[in-house]
C-alpha positions as CSV (number, residue, x, y, z in Angstrom):
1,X,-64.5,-12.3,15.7
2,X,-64.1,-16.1,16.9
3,X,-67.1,-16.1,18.8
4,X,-69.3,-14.1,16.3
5,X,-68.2,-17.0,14.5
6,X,-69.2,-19.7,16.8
7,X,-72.7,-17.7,17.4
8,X,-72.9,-17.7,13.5
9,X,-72.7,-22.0,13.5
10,X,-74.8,-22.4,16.6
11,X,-77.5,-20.7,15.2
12,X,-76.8,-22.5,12.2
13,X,-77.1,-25.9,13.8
14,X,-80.3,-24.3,15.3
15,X,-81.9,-23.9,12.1
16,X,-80.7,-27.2,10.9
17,X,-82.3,-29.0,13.7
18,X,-85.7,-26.9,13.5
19,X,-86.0,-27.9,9.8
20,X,-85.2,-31.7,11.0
21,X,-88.3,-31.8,13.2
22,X,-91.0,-30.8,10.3
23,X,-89.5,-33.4,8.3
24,X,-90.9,-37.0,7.7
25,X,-87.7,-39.1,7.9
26,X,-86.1,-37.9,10.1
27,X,-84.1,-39.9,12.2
28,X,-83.0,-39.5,16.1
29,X,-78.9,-39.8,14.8
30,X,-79.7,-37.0,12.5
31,X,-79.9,-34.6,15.2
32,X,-76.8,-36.3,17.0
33,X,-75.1,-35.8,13.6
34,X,-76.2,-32.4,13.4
35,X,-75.3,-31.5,17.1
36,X,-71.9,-33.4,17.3
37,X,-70.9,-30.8,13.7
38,X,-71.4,-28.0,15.2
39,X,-69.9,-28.7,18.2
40,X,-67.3,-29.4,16.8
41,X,-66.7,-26.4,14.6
42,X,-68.3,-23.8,17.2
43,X,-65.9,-25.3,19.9
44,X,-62.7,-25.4,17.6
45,X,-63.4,-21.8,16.3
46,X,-63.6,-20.6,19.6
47,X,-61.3,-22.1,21.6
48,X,-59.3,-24.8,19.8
49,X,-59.3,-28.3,19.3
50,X,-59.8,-29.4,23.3
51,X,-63.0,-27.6,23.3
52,X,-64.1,-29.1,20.0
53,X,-63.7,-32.9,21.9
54,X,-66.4,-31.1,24.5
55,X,-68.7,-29.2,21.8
56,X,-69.0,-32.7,20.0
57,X,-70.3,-34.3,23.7
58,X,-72.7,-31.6,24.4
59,X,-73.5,-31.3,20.6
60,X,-74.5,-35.1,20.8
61,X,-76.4,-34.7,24.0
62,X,-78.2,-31.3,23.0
63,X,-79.0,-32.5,19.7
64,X,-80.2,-36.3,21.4
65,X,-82.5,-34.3,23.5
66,X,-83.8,-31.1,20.9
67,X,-86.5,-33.7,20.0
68,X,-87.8,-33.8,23.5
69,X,-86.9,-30.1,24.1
70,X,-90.4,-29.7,20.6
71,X,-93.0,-31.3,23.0
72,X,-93.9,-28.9,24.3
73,X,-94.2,-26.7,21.1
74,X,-95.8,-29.6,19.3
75,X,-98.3,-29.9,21.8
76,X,-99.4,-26.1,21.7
77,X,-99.2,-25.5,18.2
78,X,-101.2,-28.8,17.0
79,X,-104.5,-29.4,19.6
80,X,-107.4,-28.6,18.2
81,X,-109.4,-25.5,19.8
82,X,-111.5,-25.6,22.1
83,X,-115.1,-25.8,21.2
84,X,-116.9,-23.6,24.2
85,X,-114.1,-20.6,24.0
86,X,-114.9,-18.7,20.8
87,X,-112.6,-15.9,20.1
């Protein structure tokens, strides 16, 4: 049940991120903020409040990098076609 639990906030904190990166103000501490909560509470539900000190460090670090981590995405999603390949 704990780590339904922590699933349950990670993917949370997954949305919550993906909705940060289509938004105009977003800010890089935003997704720190975001990442360091959930690490936090998926780390503490799980396995108590030592592994929430470590879910806050890899929250910050995950979330500090999940801006990096769209490049690729971006970059796929937004070029413009290719003029001589008609599907």
């Amino acid at each position: 049940m704990r780590t339904a639990a922590a699933l349950v906030v990670v993917a949370a904190a997954l949305v919550g991120m993906a909705s940060l990166l289509v938004r105009e103000g977003t800010q890089l501490w935003h997704f720190a903020a975001v990442g360091a909560v959930a690490g936090v509470l998926a780390g503490g539900v799980r396995w108590g409040w030592r592994a929430a000190l470590v879910g806050l460090a890899a929250g910050c670090v995950i979330g500090l990098a999940a801006p990096f981590l769209y490049i690729p995405f971006w970059v796929a999603f937004t070029l413009p076609p290719l003029p001589e390949i008609d599907l």
